[in-house]
C-alpha positions as CSV (number, residue, x, y, z in Angstrom):
1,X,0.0,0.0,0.0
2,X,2.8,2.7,0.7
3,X,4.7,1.6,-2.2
4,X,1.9,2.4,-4.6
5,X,1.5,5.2,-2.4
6,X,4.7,6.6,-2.9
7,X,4.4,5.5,-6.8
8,X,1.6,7.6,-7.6
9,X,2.8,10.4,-5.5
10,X,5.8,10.2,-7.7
11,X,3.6,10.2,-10.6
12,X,1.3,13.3,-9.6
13,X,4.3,15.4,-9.6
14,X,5.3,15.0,-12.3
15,X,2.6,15.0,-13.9
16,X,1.6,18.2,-12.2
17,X,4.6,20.1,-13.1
18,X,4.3,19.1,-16.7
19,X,0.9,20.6,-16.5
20,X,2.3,23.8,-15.1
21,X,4.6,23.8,-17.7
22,X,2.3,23.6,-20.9
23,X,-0.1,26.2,-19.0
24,X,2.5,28.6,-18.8
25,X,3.5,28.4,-22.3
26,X,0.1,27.9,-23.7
27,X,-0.9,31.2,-21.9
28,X,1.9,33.2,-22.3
29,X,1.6,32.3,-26.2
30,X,-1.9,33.6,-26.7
31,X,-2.9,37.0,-28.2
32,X,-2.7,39.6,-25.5
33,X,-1.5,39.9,-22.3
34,X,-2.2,42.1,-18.7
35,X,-0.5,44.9,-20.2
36,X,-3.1,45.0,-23.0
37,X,-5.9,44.6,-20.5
38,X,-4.6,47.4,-18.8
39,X,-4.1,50.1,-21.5
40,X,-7.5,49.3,-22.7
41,X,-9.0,49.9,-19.5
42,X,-7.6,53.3,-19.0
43,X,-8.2,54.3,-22.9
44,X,-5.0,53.6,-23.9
45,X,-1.5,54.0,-22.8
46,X,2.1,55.9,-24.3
47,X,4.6,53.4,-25.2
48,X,6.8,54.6,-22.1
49,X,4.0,53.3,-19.6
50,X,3.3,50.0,-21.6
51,X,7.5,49.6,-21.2
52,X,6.9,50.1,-17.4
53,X,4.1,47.8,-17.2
54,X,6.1,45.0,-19.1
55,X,8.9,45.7,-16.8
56,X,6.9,45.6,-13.6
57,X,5.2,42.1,-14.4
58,X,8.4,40.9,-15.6
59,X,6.9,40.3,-19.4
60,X,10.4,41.7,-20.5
61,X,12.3,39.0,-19.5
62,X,12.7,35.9,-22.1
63,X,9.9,33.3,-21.6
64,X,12.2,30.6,-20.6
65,X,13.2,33.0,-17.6
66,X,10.1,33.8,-16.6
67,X,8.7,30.4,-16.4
68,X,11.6,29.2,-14.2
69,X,11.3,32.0,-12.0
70,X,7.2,30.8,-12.2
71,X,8.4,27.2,-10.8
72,X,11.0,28.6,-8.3
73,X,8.0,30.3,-6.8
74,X,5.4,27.8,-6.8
75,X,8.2,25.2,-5.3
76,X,7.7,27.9,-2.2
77,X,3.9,27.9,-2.2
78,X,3.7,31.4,-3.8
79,X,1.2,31.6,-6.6
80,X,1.4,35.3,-7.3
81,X,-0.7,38.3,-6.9
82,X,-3.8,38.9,-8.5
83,X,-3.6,42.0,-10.5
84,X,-7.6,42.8,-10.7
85,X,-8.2,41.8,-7.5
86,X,-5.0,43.0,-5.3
87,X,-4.6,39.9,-3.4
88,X,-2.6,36.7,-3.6
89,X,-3.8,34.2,-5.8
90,X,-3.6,31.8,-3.3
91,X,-5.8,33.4,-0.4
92,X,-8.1,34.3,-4.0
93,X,-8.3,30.2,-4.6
94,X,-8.7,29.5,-0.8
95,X,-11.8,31.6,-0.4
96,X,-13.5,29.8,-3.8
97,X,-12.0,26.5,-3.6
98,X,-14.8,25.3,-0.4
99,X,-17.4,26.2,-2.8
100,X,-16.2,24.4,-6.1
101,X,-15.5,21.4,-4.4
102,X,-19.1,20.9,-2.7
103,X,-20.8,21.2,-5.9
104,X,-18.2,18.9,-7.9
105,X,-18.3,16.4,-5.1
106,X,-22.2,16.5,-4.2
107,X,-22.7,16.2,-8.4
108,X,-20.2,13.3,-8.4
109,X,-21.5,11.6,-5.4
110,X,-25.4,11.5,-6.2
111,X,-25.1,11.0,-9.9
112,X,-22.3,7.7,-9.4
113,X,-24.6,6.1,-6.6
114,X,-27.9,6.9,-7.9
115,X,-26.5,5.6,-11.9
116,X,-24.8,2.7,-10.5
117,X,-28.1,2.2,-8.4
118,X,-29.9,2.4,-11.8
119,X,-27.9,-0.1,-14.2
120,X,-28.0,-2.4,-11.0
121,X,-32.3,-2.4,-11.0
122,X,-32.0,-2.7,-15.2
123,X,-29.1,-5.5,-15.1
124,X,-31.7,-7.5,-13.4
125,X,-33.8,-7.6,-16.1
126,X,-32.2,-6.1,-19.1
127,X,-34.9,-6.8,-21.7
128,X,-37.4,-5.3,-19.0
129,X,-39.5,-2.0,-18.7
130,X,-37.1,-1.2,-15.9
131,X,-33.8,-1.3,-18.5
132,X,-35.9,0.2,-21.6
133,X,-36.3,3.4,-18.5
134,X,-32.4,3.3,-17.7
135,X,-31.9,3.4,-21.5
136,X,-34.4,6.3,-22.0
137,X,-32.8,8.6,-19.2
138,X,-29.2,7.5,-20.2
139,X,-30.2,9.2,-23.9
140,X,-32.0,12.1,-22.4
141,X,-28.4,13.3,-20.2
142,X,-26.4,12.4,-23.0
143,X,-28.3,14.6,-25.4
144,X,-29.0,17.5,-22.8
145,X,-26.8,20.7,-22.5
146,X,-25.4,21.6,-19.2
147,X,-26.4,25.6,-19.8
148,X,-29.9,24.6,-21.5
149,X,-30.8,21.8,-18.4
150,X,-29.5,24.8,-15.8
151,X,-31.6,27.3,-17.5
152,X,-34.5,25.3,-17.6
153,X,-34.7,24.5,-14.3
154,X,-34.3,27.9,-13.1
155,X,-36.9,28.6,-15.1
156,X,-39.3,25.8,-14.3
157,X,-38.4,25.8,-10.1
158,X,-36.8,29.4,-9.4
159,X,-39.6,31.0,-11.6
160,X,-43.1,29.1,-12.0
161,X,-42.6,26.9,-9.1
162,X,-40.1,29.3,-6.9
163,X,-39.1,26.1,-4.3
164,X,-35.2,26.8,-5.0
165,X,-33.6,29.6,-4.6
166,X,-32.2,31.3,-8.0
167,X,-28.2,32.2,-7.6
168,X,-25.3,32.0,-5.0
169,X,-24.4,30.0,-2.7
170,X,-26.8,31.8,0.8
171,X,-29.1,34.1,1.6
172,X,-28.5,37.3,3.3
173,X,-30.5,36.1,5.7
174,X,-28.8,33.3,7.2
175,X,-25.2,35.0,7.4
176,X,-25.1,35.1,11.2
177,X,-27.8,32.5,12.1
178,X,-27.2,29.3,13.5
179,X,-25.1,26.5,11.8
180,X,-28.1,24.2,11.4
181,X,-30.0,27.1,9.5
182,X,-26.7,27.9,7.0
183,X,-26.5,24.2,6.2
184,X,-30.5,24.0,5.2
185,X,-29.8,27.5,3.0
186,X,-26.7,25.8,1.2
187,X,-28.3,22.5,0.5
188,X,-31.5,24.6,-0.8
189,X,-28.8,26.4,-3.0
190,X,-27.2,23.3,-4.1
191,X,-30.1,21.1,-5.4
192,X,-30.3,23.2,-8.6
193,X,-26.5,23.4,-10.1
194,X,-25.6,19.9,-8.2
195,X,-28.5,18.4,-10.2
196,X,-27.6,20.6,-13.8
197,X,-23.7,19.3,-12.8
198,X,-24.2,15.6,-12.6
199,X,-27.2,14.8,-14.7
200,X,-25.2,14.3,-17.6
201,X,-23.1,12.1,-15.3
202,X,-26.1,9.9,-14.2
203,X,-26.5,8.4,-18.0
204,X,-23.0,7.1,-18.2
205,X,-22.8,5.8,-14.1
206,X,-26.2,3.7,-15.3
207,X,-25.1,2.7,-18.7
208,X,-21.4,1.5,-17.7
209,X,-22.9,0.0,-14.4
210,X,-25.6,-1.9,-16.9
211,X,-23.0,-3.6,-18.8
212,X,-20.5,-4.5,-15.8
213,X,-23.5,-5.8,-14.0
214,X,-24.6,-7.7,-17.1
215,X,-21.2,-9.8,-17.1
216,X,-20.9,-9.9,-14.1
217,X,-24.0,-11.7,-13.6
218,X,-22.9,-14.3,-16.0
219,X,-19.7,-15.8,-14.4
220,X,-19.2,-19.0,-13.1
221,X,-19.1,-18.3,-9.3
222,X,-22.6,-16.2,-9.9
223,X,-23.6,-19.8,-10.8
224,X,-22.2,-21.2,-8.1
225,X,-23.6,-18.8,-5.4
226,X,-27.1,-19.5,-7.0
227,X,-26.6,-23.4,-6.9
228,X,-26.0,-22.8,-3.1
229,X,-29.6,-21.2,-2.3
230,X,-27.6,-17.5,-1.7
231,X,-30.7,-15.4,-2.2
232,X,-30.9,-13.2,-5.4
233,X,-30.5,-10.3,-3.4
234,X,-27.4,-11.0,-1.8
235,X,-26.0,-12.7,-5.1
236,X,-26.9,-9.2,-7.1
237,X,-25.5,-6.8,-4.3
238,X,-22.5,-8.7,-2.2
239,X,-21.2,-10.7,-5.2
240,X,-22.0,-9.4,-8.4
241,X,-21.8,-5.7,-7.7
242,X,-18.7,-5.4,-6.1
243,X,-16.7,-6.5,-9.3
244,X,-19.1,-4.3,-11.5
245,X,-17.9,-1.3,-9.5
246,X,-14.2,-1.6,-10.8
247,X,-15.3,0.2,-14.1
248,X,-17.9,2.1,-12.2
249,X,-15.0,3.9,-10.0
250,X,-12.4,3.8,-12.7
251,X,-14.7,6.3,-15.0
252,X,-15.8,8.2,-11.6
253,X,-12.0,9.2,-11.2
254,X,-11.3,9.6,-14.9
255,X,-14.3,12.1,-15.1
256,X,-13.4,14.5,-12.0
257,X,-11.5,16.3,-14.4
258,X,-14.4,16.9,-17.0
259,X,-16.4,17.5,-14.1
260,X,-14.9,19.9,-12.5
261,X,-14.4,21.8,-16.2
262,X,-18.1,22.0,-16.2
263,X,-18.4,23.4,-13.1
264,X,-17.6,26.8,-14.9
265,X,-20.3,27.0,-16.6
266,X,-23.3,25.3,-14.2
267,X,-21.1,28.1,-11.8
268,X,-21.8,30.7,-14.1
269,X,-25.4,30.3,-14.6
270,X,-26.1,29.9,-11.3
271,X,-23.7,32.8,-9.9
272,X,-22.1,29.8,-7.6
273,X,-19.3,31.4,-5.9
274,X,-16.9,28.7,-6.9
275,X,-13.3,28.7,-9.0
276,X,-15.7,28.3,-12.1
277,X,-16.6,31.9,-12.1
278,X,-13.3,32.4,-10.4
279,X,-11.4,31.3,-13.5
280,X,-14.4,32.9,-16.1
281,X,-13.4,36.2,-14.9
282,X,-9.5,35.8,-15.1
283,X,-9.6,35.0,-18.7
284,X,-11.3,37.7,-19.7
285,X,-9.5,40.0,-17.9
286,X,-6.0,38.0,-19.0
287,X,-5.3,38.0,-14.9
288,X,-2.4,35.5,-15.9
289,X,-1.0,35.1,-12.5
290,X,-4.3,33.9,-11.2
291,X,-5.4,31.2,-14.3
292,X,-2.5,29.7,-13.9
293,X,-3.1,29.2,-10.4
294,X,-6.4,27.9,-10.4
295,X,-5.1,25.5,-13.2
296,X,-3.0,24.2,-11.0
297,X,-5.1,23.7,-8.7
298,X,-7.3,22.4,-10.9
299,X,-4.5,19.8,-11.6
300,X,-4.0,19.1,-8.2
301,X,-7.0,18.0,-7.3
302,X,-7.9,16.0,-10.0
303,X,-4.3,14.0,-9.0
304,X,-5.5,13.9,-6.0
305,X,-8.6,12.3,-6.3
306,X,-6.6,9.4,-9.0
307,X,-5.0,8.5,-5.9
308,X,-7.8,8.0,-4.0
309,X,-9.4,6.2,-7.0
310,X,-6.6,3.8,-6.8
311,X,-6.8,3.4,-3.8
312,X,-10.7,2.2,-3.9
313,X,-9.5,-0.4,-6.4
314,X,-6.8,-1.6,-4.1
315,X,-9.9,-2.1,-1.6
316,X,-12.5,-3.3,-4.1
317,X,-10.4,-6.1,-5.7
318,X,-8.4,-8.7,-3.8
319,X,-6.2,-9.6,-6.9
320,X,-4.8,-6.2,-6.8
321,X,-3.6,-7.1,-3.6
């Protein structure tokens, strides 16, 4: 266990500061740059002060310099200032992170139980009404737009049927109250961009747990658990299931990443104070100091939570053991 540990740590570094290093150069290679933000901002700038500006972010100095001067300070936990904002990047990323990773984790979490609950019930019978349902929903989030599905349920429950609140993350009336009244507000805030966030999620957990359950169902010591008089119930959910899950988890980790790139937008439609809207606003304003940290970030966590997705296989399957 602390080999493969040590392994993927290994791994996630490098892997990390390869990331950091494409970021940089990927940004840094793009049309524009702070300085341009700047002198549009103010109407337009002499060549003097754009010389000055250059100079003072250091967008003088060769790339090459600049990126290993970008590395030396990440290697000490510094991430820059924020330009726009006037505060470190890192204290910028603390204050959002909280936020990003509830709704990323809350959309992951009820969308990979609830699908792999689903392709269980059709697996059972997969030439029954149950699995012709699975199938109909799994079509339905696969052909759904995250901005359209958000929109519409703001719409449908923010609007006609005003049950959910419409944007942020609390109301101004529980800042101050007691802890049990804050959590209430936030959940009420959540259902509606956790639900937008991991509905398209929910049609690949049920179609992928579907098919693992499927073949699962059909080996030999499925047979011989049946032959024994285990009840179907225990056969389905103590034998069958936990070698269908091996798929199940290995896509769950895989799709952190694309899960936590569509938290921009389900952020941005919702006004979720999260790194989504975070990051939104730092492209636009080319606030280069702070994309790249929230890309890295970014990168962080989805290492991170590989580990821990190897680690679930280490648990789920013996033979890895």
């Amino acid at each position: 266990m602390l080999s493969l540990i040590r392994r993927r740590l290994l791994y996630g570094l490098l892997l990390v500061l390869a990331v950091v290093v494409l970021d940089f150069f990927l940004l840094h290679l793009a049309p524009g740059s702070i300085v341009d933000t700047i002198a549009g901002a103010s109407g337009g700038a002499s060549p003097a002060l754009i010389a000055e500006l250059k100079r003072e972010y250091g967008l003088n100095r060769p790339l090459y310099v600049q990126l290993a001067s970008y590395i030396g300070q990440v290697a000490r936990g510094n991430l820059g200032e924020s330009y726009f904002y006037n505060r470190s990047v890192l204290s910028l990323i603390g204050s959002r992170l909280p936020a990003t990773l509830l709704l990323v984790v809350s959309a992951q979490g009820w969308s990979m139980l609830l699908g792999t609950l689903m392709g269980v019930i059709a697996a059972t019978r997969p030439r029954g009404l149950r699995s012709t349902v699975v199938g109909v929903v799994s079509m339905i989030g696969y052909a759904t737009p995250a901005f359209w599905l958000g929109i519409m349920l703001l719409i449908v429950f923010a609007y006609l049927l005003p049950i959910f609140p419409t944007s942020g993350m609390m109301s101004i009336d529980s800042i101050g109250a007691p802890w049990l009244v804050q959590a209430r507000d936030i959940a009420m805030h959540l259902v509606l961009p956790s639900f937008t966030l991991g509905f398209i999620y929910l049609a690949q957990y049920s179609r992928l747990a579907r098919s693992s359950m499927i073949d699962s169902l059909q080996q030999d010591y499925i047979r011989t658990a049946r032959s024994k008089g285990v009840s179907e119930t225990k056969v389905v959910f103590k034998h069958a299931l936990r070698n269908a899950l091996l798929p199940v988890v290995t896509v769950g980790g895989l799709q952190f990443s694309q899960v936590i790139a569509g938290a921009v937008l389900v952020e941005t439609v919702f006004n979720w104070p999260g790194m989504g809207q975070l990051a939104y606003a730092a492209v636009l304003r080319r606030d280069y100091s702070l994309v790249l940290g929230i890309l890295l970030i970014a990168a962080v966590v989805v290492v991170v939570l590989n580990l821990l997705t190897d680690l679930a296989y280490y648990w789920l399957d013996p033979r890895i053991r």
